[in-house]
N, C-alpha and C positions, 0 to 999 in steps of 0.2 A: 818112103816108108814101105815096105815088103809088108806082106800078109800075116806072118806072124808078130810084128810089130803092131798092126792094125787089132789084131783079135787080144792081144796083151791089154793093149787101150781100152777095147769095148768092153772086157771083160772087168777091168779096175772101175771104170765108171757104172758098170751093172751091181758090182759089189758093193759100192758107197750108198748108192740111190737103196737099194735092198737093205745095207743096214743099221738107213737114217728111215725107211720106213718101219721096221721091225721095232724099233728106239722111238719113234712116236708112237706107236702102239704100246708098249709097255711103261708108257707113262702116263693112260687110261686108270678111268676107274674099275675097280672088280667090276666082273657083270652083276647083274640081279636075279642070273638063273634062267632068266625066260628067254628064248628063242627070239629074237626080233624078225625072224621069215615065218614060222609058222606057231608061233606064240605057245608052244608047248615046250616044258620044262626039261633042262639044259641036264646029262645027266650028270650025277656025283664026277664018277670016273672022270668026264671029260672037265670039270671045273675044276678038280684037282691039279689036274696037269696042265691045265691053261683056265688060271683065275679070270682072265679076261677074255674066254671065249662070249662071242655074240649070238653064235648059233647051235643049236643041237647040232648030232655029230650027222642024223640025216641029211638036214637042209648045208651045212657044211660040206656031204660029199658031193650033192649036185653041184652047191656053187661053182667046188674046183672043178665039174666034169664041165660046166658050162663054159668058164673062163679057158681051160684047158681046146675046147671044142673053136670058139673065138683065136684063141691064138692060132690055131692052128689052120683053119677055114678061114679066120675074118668074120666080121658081122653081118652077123643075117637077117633079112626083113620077114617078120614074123605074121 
């Protein structure tokens, strides 16, 4: 198996897992509106576009800076 064969594969199996996760998430309840990080109200805008958002769009952007930071560093002891 050559390397473009190998990234062929990773990439099929990254596709599936991504959109059997996105496919359990939209078979969620609406949200309720409130922030589950910082329990302040989710706004219109963003629940329109995503009924089942969890967070305001603040605690939303850190999350991906943090996850984005993690993948790319690894985890860090705080």
């Amino acid at each position: 198996m050559d390397d473009l064969d190998y990234a062929a594969e990773r990439s099929e199996v990254f596709t599936e897992a991504a959109l059997r996760s996105v496919l359990g998430r939209m078979a969620g309840a609406p949200s309720s509106g409130v922030c589950r990080s910082c329990t302040d109200t989710i706004e219109p805008e963003r629940l329109r576009a995503n009924p089942l958002a969890r967070l305001c769009s603040c605690c939303a952007a850190e999350e991906e800076h943090h996850r984005r930071r993690t993948r790319r560093c690894g985890p860090r002891d705080n």
